[in-house]
N, C-alpha and C positions, 0 to 999 in steps of 0.2 A: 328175301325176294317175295314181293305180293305174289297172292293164290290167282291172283289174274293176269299175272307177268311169267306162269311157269316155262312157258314155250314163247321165251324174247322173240321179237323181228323186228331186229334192226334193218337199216337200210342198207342194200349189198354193195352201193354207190357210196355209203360213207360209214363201215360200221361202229358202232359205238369203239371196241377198243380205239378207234383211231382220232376219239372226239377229244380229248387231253393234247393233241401233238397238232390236229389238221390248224388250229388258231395260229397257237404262234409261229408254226414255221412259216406257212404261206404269208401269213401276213406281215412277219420279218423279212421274207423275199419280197415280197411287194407292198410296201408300208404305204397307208394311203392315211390322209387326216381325217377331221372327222366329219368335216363336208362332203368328204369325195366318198367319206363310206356310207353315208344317206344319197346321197348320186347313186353310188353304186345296188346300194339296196331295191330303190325301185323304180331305178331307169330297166329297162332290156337288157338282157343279155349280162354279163358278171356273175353265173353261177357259181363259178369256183369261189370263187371271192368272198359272195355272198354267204357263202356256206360258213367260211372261215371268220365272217361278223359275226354272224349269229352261234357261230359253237363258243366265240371268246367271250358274248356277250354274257350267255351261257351259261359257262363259267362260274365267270364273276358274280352272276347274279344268283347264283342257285348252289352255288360252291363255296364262292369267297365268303370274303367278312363284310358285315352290314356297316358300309362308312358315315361316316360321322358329318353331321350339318355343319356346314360352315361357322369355322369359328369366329372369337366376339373382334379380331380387328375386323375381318372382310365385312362383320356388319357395321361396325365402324364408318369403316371407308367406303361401305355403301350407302349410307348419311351426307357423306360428302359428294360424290357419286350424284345421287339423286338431285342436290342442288344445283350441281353446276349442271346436270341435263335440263334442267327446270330453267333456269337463267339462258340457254342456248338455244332450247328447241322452240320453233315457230312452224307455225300449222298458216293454210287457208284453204280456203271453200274452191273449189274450181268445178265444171261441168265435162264432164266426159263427151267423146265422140257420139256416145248413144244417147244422149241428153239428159243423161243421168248425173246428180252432182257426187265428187267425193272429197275428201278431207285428204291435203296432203302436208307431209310432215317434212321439213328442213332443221339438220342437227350437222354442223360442218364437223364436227368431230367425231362423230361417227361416218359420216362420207367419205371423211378422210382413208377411214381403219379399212375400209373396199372390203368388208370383211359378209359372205351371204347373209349371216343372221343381222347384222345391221341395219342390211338393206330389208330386211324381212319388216325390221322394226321399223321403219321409214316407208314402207310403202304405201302406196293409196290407198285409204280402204272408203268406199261404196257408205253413202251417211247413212245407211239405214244396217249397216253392218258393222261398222267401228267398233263395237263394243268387243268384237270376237278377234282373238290371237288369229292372226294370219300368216298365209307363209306356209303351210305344213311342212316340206321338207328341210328347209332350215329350222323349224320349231323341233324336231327330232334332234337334231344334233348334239342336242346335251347329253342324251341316250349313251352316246358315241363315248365319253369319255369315260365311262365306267368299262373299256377297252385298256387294259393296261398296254396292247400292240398298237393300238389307236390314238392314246391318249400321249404315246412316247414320239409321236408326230406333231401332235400339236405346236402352235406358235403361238406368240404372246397374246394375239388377239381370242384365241382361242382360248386359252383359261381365262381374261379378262372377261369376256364377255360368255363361255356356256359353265364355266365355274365360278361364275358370281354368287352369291347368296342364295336368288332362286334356282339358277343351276344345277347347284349342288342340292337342295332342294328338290327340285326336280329329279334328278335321277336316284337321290331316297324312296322317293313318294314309286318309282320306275319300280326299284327292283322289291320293294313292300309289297306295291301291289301283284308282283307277279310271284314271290313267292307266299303271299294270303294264298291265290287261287291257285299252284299248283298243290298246297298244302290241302286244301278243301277238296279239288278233284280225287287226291291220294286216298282221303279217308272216306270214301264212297268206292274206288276202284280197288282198294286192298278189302274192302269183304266182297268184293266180286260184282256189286252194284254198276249199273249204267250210268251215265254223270252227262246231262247235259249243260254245257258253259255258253253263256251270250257276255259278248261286248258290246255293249252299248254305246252306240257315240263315239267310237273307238278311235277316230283317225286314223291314223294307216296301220292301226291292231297292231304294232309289233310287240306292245307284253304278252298278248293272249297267243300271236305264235309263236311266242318263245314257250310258253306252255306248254303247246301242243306237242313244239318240236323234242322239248322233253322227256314228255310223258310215253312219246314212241320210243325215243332211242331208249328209257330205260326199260323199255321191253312189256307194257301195259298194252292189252290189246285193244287196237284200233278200231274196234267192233262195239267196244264201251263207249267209244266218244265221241258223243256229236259236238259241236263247238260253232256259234255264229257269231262274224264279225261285221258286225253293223255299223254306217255312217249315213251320217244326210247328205254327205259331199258326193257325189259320183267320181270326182277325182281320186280320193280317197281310194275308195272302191278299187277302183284301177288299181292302182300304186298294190293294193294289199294282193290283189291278184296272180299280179305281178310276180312279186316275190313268192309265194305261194306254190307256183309255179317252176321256181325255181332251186325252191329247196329239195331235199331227196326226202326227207322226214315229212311232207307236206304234200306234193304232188300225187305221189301215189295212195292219199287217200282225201283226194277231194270230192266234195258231197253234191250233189244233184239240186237238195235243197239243205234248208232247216229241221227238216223232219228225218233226215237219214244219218249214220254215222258217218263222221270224218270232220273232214272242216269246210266252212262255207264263208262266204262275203257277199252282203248284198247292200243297196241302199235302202235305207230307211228314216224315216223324220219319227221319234220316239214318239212326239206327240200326237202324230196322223196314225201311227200304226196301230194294222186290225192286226189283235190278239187270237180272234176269237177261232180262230183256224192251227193255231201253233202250240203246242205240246208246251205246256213251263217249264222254268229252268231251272237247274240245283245251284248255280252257281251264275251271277249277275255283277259285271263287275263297271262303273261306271265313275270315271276319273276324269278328272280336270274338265268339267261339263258342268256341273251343279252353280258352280262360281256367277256363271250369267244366268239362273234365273232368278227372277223377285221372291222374295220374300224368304220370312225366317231368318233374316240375317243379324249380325252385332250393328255389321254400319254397311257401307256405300261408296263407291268411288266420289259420286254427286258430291255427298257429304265431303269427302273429305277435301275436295276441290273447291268447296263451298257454292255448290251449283244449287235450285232448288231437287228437291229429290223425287222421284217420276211416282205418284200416282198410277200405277199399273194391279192387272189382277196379277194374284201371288201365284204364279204360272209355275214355280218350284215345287208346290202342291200339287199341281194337275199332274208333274212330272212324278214325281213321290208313286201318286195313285195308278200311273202306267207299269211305272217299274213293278208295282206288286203286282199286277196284273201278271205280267209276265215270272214270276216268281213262285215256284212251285213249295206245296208246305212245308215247312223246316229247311226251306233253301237260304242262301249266303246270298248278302247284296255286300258288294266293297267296292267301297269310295273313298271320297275326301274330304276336310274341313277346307278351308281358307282362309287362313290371319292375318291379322293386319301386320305388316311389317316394312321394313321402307324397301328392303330388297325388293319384295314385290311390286311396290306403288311406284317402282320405276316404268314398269308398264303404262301406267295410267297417263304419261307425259305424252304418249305413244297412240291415245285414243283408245286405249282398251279402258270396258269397264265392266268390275267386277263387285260383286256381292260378297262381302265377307263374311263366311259364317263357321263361327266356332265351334268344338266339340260339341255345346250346350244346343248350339242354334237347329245343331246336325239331329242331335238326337231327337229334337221337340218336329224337327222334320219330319222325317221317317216314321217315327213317332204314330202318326194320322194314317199314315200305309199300312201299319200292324206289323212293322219292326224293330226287334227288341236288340239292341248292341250288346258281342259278347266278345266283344277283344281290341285292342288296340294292336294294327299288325304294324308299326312304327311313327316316330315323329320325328318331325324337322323345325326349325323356325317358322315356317309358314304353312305346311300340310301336315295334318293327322291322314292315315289310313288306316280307318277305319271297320269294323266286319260287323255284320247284322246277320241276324237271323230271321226270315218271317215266322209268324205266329198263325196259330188258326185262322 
């Protein structure tokens, strides 16, 4: 037991002994897929529920075994995958009610699947916005199936489509990133140290409250840890709130601001934000973000579409030199690479575009920030997650 966990407080509403058993029963009484458990996460109301995601998720992520990237058929047949969406999918330019124009995508095969996340992939997006994954709450649901109560619900469109390549993928790069930073906050909090953690650009934060919700139930005092979960979205915002609100491990120690202990959500644009008022962080975690901006990369969406390739300032820099801002001496930045691989470039059919940039590109990144890589906290086919240290 940490010297700063000697007097646990758990939550009297769910105490730890009961964090093994509350998943899978409840959720074996009431099995929900893995749409309905991102519905249920940050719509209103579904505490009980709630509670019983996030302890399975839990879990698995912080308990189980570190599962394995998909293997070499599903990239395979995500080879094949990619073409016939490529041969199918059609796009055009239309003008919105507001007189705004946006890009809309038509795929009859996936219309067909009626499936949220395909619609997520098919929807309009705003031409000055394409480049960025939309959807947020169907973008979660891959999260969902690292629920072994969750994942025993699923239907075929559900492994087809959130255990495909990047999927699977994706919920690596999920529970990497979330046990890098409970790992980093332990080793500040077991010699008795304060630990402050930000999420960056988080989207609806759910690694960084699976964190939090953590580091309470295993009895680490709530007086060590402040914790901000940051987005540009104000929807975002909400949705984390929300949930926040409804956990027992999270409600009763919500922060005021950034500046106090417990946990917080606000909005924020990384690159408009004043620094100069806020205490640095020990712990910086900033995922699936780095991908859209310029520069330092291997290649390019453009590229490999054979578009010409945009001319822009290397605004991944300017981002580099915020994040250190925000990063206190010998504090943790954890992120991620992005590789080229066809799982991923199924995206690109879809108007997303992304900057790929390798181990190499990441380091030579960061790099200019004054941080030094000191671990690999796993890999996939397509994401490293990676941990930094700042320097002087």
């Amino acid at each position: 037991m940490p010297a700063s966990a000697t007097q646990p407080a758990p939550s009297k509403e769910l105490p730890t002994s009961d964090l093994d058993n509350v998943a899978p029963s409840l959720l074996l009484k009431q099995p929900v897929t893995p749409m309905e458990a991102v519905n249920k996460l940050y719509s209103e109301g579904n505490s009980e529920i709630s509670e019983a995601i996030i302890a399975s998720l839990s879990q698995q992520i912080f308990s189980g075994p570190i599962p394995k990237p998909a293997p070499t058929i599903k990239r395979w047949l995500a080879v094949i995958v990619f073409q016939v969406l490529k041969r199918t999918t059609t796009s055009s330019t239309k003008t919105g009610h507001d007189g705004q124009e946006f890009i809309s995508y038509q795929n009859s095969i996936l219309e067909r699947s009626d499936h949220p996340y395909a619609h997520a992939l098919l929807e309009t997006s705003g031409a000055d916005a394409a480049s960025f994954v939309e959807g947020g709450d169907p973008m979660n649901a891959p999260y969902m199936m690292i629920s072994p109560e969750i994942r025993s619900t699923s239907c075929t469109w559900d492994r087809l489509l959130l255990d495909s390549v990047q999927g699977k993928d994706v919920q690596l790069r999920f529970i990497c990133e979330a046990r890098a930073t409970l790992k980093a906050a332990k080793a500040r909090l077991d010699k008795d140290q304060a630990v402050r953690l930000k999420a960056a650009a988080a989207g609806t934060g759910l690694s960084m409250i699976l964190v939090f919700d953590r580091l309470i139930r295993e009895g680490y005092d709530p007086a060590l840890i402040t914790m901000a979960i940051t987005d540009r979205c104000p929807t975002n915002i909400t949705k984390i709130n929300r949930l926040l609100n409804k956990l027992s491990s999270t409600r009763s120690h919500l922060a005021d601001s950034k500046h106090t202990a417990g946990i917080f959500a606000c909005t924020e644009d990384l690159l408009d934000a004043d620094q100069s008022t806020d205490a640095p962080y020990d712990i910086i975690t900033l995922i699936g973000i780095l991908e859209y901006f310029h520069g330092f990369t291997a290649t390019t969406t453009e590229e490999h579409l054979g578009h010409p390739s945009l001319v822009l300032e290397p605004c991944a820099k300017k981002l580099a030199h915020a994040i250190a801002a925000m990063t206190a001496k010998d504090g943790n930045l954890i992120t991620n690479t992005y590789r080229v691989e066809t799982g991923a470039r199924i995206l690109e059919l879809f108007g997303k575009r992304f900057r790929y940039r390798n181990c190499e590109d990441l380091h030579a990144l960061v790099d200019i920030a004054g941080f030094t890589p000191i671990g690999s906290a796993g890999s996939g086919h397509i994401y490293d997650v990676e941990v930094y240290q700042k320097r002087d």
